[in-house]
N, C-alpha and C positions, 0 to 999 in steps of 0.2 A: 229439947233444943233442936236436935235435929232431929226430918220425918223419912226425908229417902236418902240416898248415897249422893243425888242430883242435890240437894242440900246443903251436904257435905261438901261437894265440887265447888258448888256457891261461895262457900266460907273459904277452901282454899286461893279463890282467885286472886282476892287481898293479898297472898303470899306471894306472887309470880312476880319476877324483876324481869320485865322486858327493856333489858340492857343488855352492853355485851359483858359490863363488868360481872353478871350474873353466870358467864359463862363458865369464868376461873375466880373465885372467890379467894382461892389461897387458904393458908392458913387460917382463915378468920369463919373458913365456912365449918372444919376441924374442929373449932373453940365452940361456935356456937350449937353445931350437933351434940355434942361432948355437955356441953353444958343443959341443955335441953333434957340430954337421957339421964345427966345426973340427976336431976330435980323427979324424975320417972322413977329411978332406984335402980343406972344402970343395967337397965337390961339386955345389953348385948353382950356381958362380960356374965351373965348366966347360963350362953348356949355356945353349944361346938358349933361351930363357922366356918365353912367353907365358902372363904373368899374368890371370887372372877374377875379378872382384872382383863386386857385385849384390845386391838384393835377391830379384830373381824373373829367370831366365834363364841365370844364369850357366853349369849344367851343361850345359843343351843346348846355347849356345851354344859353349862347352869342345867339347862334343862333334863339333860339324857344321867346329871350326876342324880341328880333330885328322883328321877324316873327309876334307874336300878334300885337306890335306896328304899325308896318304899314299895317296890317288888321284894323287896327283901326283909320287910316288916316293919319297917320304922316310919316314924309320925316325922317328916319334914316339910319345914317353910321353905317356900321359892320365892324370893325378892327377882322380880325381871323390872328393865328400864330404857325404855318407854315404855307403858301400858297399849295397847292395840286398841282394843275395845270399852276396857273397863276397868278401871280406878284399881279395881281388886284382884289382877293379875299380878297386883308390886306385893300380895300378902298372902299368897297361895298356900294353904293347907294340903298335903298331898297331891299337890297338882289339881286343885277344886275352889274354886270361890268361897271363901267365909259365907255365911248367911247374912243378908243385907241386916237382919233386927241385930247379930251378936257384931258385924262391923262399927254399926251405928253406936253402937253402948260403949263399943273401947275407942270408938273415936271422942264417944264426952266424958269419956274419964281420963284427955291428955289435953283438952282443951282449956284448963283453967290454968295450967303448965307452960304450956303453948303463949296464951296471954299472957301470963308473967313474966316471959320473956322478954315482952315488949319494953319491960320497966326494969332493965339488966342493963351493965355496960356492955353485953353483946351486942344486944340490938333485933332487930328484925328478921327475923329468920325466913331462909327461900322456903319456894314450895315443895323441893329436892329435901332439903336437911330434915322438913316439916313432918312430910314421909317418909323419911329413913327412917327418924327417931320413932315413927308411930311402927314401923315392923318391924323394928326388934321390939320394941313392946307388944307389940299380937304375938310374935314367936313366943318372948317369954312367958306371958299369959299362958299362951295353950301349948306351953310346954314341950315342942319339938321336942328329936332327938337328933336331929342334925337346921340348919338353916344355912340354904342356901343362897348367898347372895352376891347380885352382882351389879359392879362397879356403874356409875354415872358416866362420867370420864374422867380416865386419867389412872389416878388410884392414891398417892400422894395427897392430894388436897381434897380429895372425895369425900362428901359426905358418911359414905358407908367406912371409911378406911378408922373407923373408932373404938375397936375390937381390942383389947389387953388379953387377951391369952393366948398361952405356947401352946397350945391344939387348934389355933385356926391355922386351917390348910390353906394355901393360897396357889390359887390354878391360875395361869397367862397364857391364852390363848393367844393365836400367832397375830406378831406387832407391826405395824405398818403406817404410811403416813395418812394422819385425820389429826382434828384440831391443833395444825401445825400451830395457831397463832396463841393457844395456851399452853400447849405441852413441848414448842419446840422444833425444830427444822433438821434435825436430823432423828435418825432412827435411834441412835443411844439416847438422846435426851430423850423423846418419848417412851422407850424404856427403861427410863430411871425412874419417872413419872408413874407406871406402871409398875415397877417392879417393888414400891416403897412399898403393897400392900405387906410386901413379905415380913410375918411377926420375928420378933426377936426370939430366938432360939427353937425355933421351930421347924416346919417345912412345908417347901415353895415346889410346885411341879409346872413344868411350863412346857408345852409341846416345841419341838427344835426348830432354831429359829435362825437369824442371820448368823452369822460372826459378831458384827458388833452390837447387837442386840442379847447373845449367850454372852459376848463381856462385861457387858454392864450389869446383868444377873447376877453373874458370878462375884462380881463386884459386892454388888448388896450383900447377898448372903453371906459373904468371908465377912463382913461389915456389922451384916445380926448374927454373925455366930449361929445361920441357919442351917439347915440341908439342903440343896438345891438337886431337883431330880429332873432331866431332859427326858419327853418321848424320843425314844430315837427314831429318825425316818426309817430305820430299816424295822420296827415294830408296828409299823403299819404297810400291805402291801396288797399285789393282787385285786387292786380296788376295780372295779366294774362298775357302771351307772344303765340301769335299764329305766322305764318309766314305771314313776312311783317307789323305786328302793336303789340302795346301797348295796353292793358285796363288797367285803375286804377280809383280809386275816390279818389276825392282831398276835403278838408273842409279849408274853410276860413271863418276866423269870424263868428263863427257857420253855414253858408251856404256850404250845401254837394253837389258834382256837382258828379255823379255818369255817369261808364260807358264812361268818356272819354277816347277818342281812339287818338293816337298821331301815325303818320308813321316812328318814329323811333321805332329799334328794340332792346328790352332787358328790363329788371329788373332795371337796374340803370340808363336807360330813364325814368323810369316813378319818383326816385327819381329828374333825371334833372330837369325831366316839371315839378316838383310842386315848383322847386326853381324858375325856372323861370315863373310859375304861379303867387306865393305870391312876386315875384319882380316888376311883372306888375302890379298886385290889388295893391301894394305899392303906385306902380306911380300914378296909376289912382285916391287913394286915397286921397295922397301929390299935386296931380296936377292940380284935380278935371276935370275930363274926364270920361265918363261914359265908362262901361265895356258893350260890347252885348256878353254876354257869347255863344250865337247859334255861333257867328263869332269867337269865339276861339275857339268852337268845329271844327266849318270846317277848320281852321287855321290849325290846329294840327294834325287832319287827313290828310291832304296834305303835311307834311314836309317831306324833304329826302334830307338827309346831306350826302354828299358824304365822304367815307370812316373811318365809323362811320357803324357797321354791314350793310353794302350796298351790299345787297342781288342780285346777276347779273345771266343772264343766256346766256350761253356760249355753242354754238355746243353740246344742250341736256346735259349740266350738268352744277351745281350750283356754282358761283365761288363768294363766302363771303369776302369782302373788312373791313380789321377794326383795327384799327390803332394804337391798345395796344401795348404802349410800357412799362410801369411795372406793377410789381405785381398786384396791385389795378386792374386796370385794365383788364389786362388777367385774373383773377378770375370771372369779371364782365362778359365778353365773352364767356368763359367758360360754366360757370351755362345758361346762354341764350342757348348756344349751345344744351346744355345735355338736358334741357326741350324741346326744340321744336323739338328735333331727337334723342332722348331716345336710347342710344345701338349701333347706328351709327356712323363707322368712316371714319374718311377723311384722304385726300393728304395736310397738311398745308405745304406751300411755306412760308418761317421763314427769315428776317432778323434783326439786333440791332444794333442801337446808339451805340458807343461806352462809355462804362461808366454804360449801364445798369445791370440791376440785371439778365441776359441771362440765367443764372442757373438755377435760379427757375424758372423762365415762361417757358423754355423748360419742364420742370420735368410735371407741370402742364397739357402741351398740352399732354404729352406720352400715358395717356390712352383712348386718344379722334385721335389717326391717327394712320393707319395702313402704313404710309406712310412719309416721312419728308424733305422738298427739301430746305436744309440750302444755303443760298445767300447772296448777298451784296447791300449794298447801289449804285446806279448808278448814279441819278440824281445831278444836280449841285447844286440842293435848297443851298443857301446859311447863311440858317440861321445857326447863331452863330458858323458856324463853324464843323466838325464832321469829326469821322469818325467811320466807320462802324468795327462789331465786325467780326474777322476772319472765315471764314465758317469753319476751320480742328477747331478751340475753340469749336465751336456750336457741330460740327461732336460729337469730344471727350468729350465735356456735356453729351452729350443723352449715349456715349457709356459709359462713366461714373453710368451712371443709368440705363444699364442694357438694352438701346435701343441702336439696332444696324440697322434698315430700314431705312438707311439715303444715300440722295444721296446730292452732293456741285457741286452750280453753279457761277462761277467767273465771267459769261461773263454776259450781254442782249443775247447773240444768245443762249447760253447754258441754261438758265432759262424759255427761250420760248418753248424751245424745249422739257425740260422736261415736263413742264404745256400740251404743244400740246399732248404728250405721254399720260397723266390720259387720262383716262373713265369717274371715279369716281368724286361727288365731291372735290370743292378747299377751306379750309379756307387760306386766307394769311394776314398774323398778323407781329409784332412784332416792327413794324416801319411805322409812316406818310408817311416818305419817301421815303422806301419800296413799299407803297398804290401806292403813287403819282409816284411814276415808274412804275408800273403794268397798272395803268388806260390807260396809253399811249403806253406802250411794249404791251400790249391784246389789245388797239384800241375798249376800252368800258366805 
């Protein structure tokens, strides 16, 4: 049926609701994931799961849990969402691409499933649910020993949130406002939203968060009869940003591990790693698997998560990859930037989701570029649907505050062109998908 993964992508496009209702399905996207994996044989309720729920953090943290784990011998799946590059990022094998021939064979052994669907009172299934459903069945196939995965948006009505076991861990990385118009206008509603991933009698670890965001946690879990476990801010400390790494010290259970160095770059990596630290000492503890702390040192100093502060160099100047797309976020970028180049500024290359908060994260970048190349979404990524924020919107933000060093590129040729023109440093921010067009239009 099918010949390459490009095949594959073909079949799914029929799946994609370019609406907004595609954004929050609700409940109904729940029933028909649910119903999909039932007709599979349930295979998400045959693997331990660690759940990622967040508004900013979640994938890296995904990342660095999945990372120590198999330094430490075990066979785990990493679900990440959005894909960057490649389809096969959402079905990761110890952090490695499936082989395109064994992808292709368990994609046409869920496709006659898939169809059936169609002839259900569910109905039509997104491209989201399509690919949930398909990686807990690669996981269960090949058999993990843990599966990694993390959240779409929200966590509540999420596709991935279809999990029946009191052994899925459920990690919430720090919560902030994004998709105000599905999950809600204040910080407790989008962490109730968030917090639903938490299983019934189980345990939820969340790195420390507001006030009203630790109440509505707490909430949940007296509500699932959970355990609910807070990083404390004081278990992360010491943090340092040089270029290229991390320093921070982390304490667990009285033990200080000091001086560790993680190869992701910035301040709210080093909050990541100590979430995704005390989730792994979790497991180790829950699981009874020894920890070699030496091997989560080397672990950590070897990570490099693409488009996540991915530091590149480019015809003798620095071109900075990093995938902020709200406020939370771009603040977090920011502050990394201003420490490790103090007074320096740059050519950022800007594009937006439509729907985001573009206002302010432009205002934010103004005293950090001497330079501002507003563009568009290019690639066909197909998650949930989108569309990008008009480059004259972007243009009239900045000239709105007073910045007028703005140049607009509508094409691939005209965004190459301009990036070929710097000298100078490049941050390009504002968008995943934004990243995931760059990596492939630069050919780095």
């Amino acid at each position: 049926m099918f010949h390459t993964i490009k095949d594959i992508e073909k079949y799914l496009e029929k799946y994609i609701y370019n609406n907004k209702l595609s954004l929050a399905p609700g409940d109904a996207s729940i029933l028909r994931t649910k119903e999909l994996l039932r007709l599979l044989g349930s295979p998400q309720n045959k693997l331990r799961v660690i759940h990622t729920a967040g508004t900013s953090g979640k994938g890296s943290t995904s990342f660095m849990i999945s990372s120590f784990l198999i330094a430490h011998g075990f066979k785990v799946g990493l679900h990440l969402s959005p894909h960057l590059l490649d389809i096969r990022e959402r079905t990761e094998i110890n952090n490695e691409f499936i082989k395109e021939k064994k992808y292709i064979a368990y994609f046409e052994e869920i496709v006659p499933f898939v169809e059936k669907m169609r002839d259900t009172s569910f109905g039509k299934l997104t491209y989201f649910e399509l690919m949930v459903a398909f990686v807990f069945y690669v996981f269960a196939k090949e058999k993990v020993d843990y599966a990694v995965i993390e959240v779409g948006m929200g966590g509540q009505f999420d596709g991935t949130n279809v999990v029946n076991r009191v052994d899925k861990l459920a990690i919430i990385s720090k919560i902030g406002f994004d998709h105000v118009k599905a999950l809600g206008n204040t910080l407790a509603k989008i962490a109730h939203h968030k917090g639903m991933i938490c299983p019934e009698k189980g345990d939820m670890i969340s790195i420390h968060q507001t006030s009203s965001v630790e109440k509505e946690l707490k909430k949940i879990a007296q509500h699932k009869k959970a355990k609910l476990y807070f990083v404390k801010k004081t278990s992360v400390k010491n943090i340092s940003v040089k270029q290229g790494k991390t320093l921070f010290t982390f304490e667990w259970r009285n033990k200080i591990y000091k001086k560790l160095c993680i190869g992701l770059l910035g301040f709210h990596q080093a909050q990541n790693a100590a979430l995704a630290l005390t989730a792994f000492f979790h497991l180790a503890s829950r699981d009874h698997f020894a920890v070699d702390i030496q091997t989560v040192r080397t672990t950590s100093e070897n990570l490099r998560f693409r488009g996540r502060m991915d530091s590149l160099s480019q015809n003798n100047r620095m071109i900075l990859l990093d995938g902020a797309h709200n406020v939370q976020k771009m603040k977090a970028l920011l502050k990394t930037v201003k420490k490790i180049y103090p007074n320096k500024k740059f050519t950022f290359v800007i594009a937006f989701k439509h729907g985001k908060e573009y206002m302010k994260m432009v205002r934010l970048m103004i005293p950090f570029a001497h330079k501002i190349i507003a563009t568009t979404i290019f690639s066909d990524n197909p998650d949930f649907g989108y569309l990008s924020t008009q480059t004259e919107e972007i243009r009239s933000a900045l000239k709105l505050s007073g910045y007028n060093n703005v140049l607009t590129a509508k094409t691939k040729k005209e965004v190459i062109q301009l990036i070929n023109k710097e000298d100078g440093d490049i941050i390009a921010t504002g968008s995943l998908y934004l990243i995931s067009d760059l990596y492939l239009l630069l050919n780095i």
